[in-house]
C-alpha positions in Angstrom: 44.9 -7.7 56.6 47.8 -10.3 57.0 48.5 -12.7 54.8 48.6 -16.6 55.5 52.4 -16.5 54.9 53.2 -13.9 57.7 54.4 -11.6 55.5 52.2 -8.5 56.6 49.2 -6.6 55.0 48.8 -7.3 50.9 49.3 -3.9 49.1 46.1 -2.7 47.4 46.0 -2.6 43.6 45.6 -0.8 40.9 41.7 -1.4 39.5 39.4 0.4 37.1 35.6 0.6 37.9 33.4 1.5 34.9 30.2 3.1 36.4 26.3 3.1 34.3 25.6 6.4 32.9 22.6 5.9 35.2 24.4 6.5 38.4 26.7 9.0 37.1 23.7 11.2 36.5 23.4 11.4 40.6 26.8 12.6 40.9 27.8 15.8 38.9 31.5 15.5 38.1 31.8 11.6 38.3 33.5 9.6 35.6 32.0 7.2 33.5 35.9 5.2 34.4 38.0 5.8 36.9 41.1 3.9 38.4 41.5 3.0 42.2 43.5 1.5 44.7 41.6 -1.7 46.4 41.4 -4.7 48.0 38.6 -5.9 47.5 35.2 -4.7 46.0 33.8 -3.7 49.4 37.4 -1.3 49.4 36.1 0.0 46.3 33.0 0.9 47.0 34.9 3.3 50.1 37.3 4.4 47.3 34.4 5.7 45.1 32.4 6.9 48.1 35.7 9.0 48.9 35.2 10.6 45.8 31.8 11.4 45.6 30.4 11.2 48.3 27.2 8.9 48.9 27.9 6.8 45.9 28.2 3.9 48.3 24.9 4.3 49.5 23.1 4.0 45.8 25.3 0.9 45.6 25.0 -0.9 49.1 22.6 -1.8 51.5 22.6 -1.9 55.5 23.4 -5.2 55.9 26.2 -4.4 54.2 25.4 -5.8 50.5 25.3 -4.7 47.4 21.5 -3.3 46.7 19.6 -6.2 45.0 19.2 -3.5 41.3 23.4 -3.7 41.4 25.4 -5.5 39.7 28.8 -5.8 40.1 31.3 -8.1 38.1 34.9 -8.4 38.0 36.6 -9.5 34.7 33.2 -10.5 33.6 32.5 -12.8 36.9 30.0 -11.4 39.5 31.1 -10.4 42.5 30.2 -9.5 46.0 31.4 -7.3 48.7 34.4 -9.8 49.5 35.5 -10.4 45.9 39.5 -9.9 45.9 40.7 -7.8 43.2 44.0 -8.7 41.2 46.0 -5.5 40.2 44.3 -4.4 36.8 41.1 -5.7 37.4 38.1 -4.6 36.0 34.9 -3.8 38.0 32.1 -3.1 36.5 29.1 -1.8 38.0 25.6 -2.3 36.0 21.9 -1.3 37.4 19.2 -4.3 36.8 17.5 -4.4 34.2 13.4 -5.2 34.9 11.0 -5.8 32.3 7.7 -7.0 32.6 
């Protein structure tokens, strides 16, 4: 990725994702938070996938989205795939809630 300015690829930063105690059950050894290095939310996802592997498939689809029972927000605002991160953002990943 280049920036507009020419001046080459943006460095990734410094991010912590906060995952639901739900997901965390799926993958023994996984941390409820954890810090990466990322672009962007989809870069994220890869990071956490790195990690334990398969985590990005719980969390995206095939399109590539982020399943429809996901949440994601960073600093409070919901995000997508594309979302930038700023260095010390916070992601935080939620399941859905359904009620009837």
């Amino acid at each position: 990725m280049t920036e507009a300015n020419g001046t080459g690829p943006r460095p990734a930063s410094r991010v912590r994702v906060t995952l639901p105690d739900a997901l965390r059950r799926l993958f023994p050894g996984s941390e409820r938070a954890v810090w990466l290095d990322a672009r962007t939310v989809d870069e994220a996802l890869d990071a956490l996938d790195a990690r334990w592997q398969g985590m990005r498939d719980r969390l995206c689809d095939s399109r590539p989205a982020i399943r429809r029972h996901i949440r994601i927000f960073v600093n409070g605002d919901d995000a997508t795939l594309a979302t930038r991160l700023a260095p010390e953002a916070d992601i935080l990943v939620m399941t859905a809630m359904s009620g009837g």
